[in-house]
N, C-alpha and C positions, 0 to 999 in steps of 0.2 A: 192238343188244343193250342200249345202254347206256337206249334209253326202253322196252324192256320189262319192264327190272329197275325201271324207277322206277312202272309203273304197278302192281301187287303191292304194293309198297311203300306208294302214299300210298290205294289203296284203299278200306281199314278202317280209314282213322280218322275219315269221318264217323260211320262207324254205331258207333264208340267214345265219340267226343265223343257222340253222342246217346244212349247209354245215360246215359253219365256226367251227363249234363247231366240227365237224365229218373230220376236215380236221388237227385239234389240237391233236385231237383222233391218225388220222393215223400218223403225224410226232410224238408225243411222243412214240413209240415202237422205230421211225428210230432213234431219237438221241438218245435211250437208245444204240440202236447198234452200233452208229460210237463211243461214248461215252467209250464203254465195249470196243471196237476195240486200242483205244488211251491208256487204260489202261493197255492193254495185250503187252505192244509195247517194246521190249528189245532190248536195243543199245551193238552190243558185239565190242569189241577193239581189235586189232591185235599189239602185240608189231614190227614184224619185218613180212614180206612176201621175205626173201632173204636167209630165212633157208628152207629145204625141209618139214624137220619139221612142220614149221608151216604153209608151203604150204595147206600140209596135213591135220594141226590142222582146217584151213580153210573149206575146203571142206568137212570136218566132220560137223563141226559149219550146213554148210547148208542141208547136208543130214539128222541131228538127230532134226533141227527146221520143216522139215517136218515132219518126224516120229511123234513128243513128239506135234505139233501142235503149236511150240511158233510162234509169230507175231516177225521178228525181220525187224530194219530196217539194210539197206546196212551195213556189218563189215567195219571198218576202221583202216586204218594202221599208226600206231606213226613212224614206219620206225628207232627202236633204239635211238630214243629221248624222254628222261622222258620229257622236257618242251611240245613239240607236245602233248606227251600222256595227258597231262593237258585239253590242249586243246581241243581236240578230246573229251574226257569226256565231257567237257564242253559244244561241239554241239552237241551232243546226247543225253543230257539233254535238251537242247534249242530246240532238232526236237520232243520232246515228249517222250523218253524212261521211261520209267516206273520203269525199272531193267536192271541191268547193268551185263555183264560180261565182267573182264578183268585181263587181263595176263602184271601186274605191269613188268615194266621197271625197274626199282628203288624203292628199300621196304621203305624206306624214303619217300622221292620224291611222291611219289603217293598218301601221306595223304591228299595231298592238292584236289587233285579232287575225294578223297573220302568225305573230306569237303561238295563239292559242293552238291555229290549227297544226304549225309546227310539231307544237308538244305532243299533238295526238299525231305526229305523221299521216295527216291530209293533207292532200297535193292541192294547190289552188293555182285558179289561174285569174286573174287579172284580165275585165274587158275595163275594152274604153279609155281607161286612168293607169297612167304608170302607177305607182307603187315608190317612192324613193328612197322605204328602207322595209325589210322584210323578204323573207324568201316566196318567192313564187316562181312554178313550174314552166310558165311561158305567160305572157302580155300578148292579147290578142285585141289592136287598136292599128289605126290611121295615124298615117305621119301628121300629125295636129302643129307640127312647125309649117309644113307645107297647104296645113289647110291658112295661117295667117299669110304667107308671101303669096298665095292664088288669090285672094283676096285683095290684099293690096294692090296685087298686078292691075285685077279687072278695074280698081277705081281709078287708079292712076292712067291706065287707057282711055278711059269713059270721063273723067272729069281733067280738065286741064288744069284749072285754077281752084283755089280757094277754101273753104272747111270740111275737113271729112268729121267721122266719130265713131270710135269701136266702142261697142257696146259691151263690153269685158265678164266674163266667166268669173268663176272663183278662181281667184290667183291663188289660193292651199294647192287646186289640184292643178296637177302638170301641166293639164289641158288651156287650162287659161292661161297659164303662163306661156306655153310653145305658142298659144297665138297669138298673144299679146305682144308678150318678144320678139317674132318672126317677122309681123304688120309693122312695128312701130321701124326694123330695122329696113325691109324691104321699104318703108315709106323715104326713108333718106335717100333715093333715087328719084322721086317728086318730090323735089324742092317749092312745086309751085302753091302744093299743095301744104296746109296747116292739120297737124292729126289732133284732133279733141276726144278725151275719154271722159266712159261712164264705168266705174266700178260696181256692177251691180249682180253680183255672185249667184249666179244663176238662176235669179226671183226676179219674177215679170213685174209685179208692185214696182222691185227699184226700179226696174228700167225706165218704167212707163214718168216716174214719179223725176225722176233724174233726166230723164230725155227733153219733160217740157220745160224742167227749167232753164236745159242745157239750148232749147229753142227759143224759150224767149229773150234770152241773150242773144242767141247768134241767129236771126229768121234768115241767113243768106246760107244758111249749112247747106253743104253740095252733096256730100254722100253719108250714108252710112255701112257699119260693116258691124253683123251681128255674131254674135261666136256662138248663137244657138239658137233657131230659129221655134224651135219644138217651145223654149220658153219667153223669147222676144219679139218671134212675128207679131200678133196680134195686140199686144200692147202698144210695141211701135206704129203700125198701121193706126190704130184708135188715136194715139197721140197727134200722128200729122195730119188725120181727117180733123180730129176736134179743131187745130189751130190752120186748118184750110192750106194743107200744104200737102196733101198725098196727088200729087199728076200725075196722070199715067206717062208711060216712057213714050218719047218722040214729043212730048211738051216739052220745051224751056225751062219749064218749070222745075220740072223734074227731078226731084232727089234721087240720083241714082244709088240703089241698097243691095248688096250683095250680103249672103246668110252663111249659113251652117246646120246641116244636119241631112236639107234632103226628103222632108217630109211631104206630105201629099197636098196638105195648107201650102207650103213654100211654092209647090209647082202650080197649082191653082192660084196664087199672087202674081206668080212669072207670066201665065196667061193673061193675067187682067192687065198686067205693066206694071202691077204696082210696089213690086221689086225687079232687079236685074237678074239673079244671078244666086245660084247655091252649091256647093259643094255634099256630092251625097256621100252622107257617113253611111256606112252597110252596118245598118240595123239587124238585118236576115244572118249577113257573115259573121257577127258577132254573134250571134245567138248559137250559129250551127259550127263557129269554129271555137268558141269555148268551151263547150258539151266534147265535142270532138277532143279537143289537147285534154281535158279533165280526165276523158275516159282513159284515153292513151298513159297518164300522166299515174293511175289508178292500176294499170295494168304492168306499171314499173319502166316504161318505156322513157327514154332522154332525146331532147330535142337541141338542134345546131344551126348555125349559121348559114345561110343559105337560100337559094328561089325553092319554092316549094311547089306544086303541081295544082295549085289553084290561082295562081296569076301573080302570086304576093314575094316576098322576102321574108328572111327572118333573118332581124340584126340584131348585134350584140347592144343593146342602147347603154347598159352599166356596165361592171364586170359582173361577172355572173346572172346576168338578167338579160333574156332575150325577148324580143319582140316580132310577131307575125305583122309586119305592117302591110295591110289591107287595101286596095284600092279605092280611092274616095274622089272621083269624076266630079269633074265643074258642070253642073247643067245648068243653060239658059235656055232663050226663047228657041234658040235653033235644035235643042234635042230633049227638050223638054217632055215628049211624049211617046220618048224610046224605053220599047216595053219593056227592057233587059233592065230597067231601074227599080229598084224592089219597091217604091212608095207607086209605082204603076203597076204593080200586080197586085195589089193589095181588094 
């Protein structure tokens, strides 16, 4: 009696152990895959969604993480607050990002949530805004020195004499300053010409607010020269209509205005005359060459000096911080409707 009852008893537990064992079997493939899934997970930052610009830069972000196959979670927007953008890094680090792309507020300012990602060893890469202290894996931006001396060049071509006026970026980040610095120095080559500034950090409010003051002083102003058109077109434009001074080009009158950015407003102005001239920042490359170095960057791969096989360089701009500078094309009236311009494919 007593080996009848033991054989019942130890019966089923091979065919238990072998499920158990064959059900260890099938969940270790599945957490390899949510595991590889958390890994591949890249958090991107939006500085501002109030520029068309970056509207754009957006909707690229999700079209080239299809393409290129990255896992991103939802973009999120600092809305032109370095503190926000701290933050922001911070829960996208906290939701699992892996790798980071982001478009710094403040080249300062933004070491602190490059800190962060450091500590978790997540790679980030830097569009748009250098970065002037903090590690990142590669800067994917326009030589933004070259976009103020293009700038300069066209006005000092197109105006012979008398008042120009940059409409000025935030000078925290890089950006305003390489164009600020670049315009004001390229301008000591027109002597004939007088350069008047508006420091109006990225808000269309200032500009609009500070340009007509800067008008009803000076109603003889010859040019302007905006450092972003995504936030000064239309306020500019509003401003010289209200005070009866927007002429279309081949008037006398004519304020000639050369921009920044490249947007599809910008080229629709350039039709009507009612600017000159813009330098297209590549919205599209930014989008599809962030994702791209993040993934590379994700994958443990290291990036060097050098032409790269999309038309660009990468230079050393600090030490140890390199940069893919991107091609950023002057377009006016004469190529204004060449469809290789990504705010024409739009």
């Amino acid at each position: 009696m007593k080996a009848l009852r033991a054989i019942p008893a130890r019966a089923p537990r091979p065919r238990f152990l072998q499920r158990l064992i064959l059900a260890i079997a099938l969940a270790a493939p599945a957490a390899g895959i949510a595991h590889a899934a958390a890994a591949d997970r890249i958090g991107v930052n939006l500085p501002m969604l109030t520029s068309p610009f970056w509207q754009a830069y957006n909707g690229y972000v999700l079209q080239f993480a299809k393409q290129l196959e990255a896992d991103i979670l939802a973009p999120v927007n600092s809305n032109q607050d370095p503190a926000q953008q701290i933050t922001d890094v911070s829960n996208l680090l906290n939701l699992g990002a892996k790798g980071l792309v982001v478009a710094p507020l403040d080249s300062a300012a933004i070491s602190r949530a490059l800190e962060l990602a450091e500590q978790k060893n997540v790679p980030v890469v830097a569009v748009d805004v250098a970065p002037t202290r903090g590690k990142v894996a590669i800067v994917v931006r326009a030589d933004n020195r070259a976009y103020g001396t293009k700038s300069c060049q066209y006005l000092g071509e197109h105006v012979k004499s008398g008042k120009v006026v940059q409409i000025m970026g935030d000078l925290a980040s890089v950006n305003g300053r390489d164009r600020a610095e670049a315009f004001r120095a390229c301008m000591k080559d027109y002597p004939a010409l007088t350069v008047l500034e508006i420091p109006a950090g990225w808000k269309s409010d200032s500009a609009a607010a500070a340009l007509d003051s800067l008008l009803s002083a000076n109603p003889d102003l010859k040019g302007i020269y905006m450092h972003a058109g995504g936030v000064y077109l239309a306020p500019t434009l509003q401003t010289l209509r209200r005070k009866g001074l927007l002429h279309p080009a081949g008037d006398a009158r004519h304020i000639v205005i050369v921009s920044n950015d490249g947007i599809a407003q910008e080229y629709d102005a350039i039709r009507k005359g009612h600017i000159d001239a813009t330098l297209s920042q590549p919205a599209d490359l930014y989008a599809k060459f962030g994702l791209y170095y993040v993934k590379a960057a994700m994958a443990g791969q290291a990036f060097k000096p050098g032409p790269t096989d999309h038309g660009s360089v990468v230079v050393e701009v600090l030490p140890g911080v390199l940069e893919d500078q991107l091609p950023a094309p002057l377009v006016t009236r004469q190529n204004v409707d060449d469809q290789s311009l990504w705010a024409n494919q739009q």
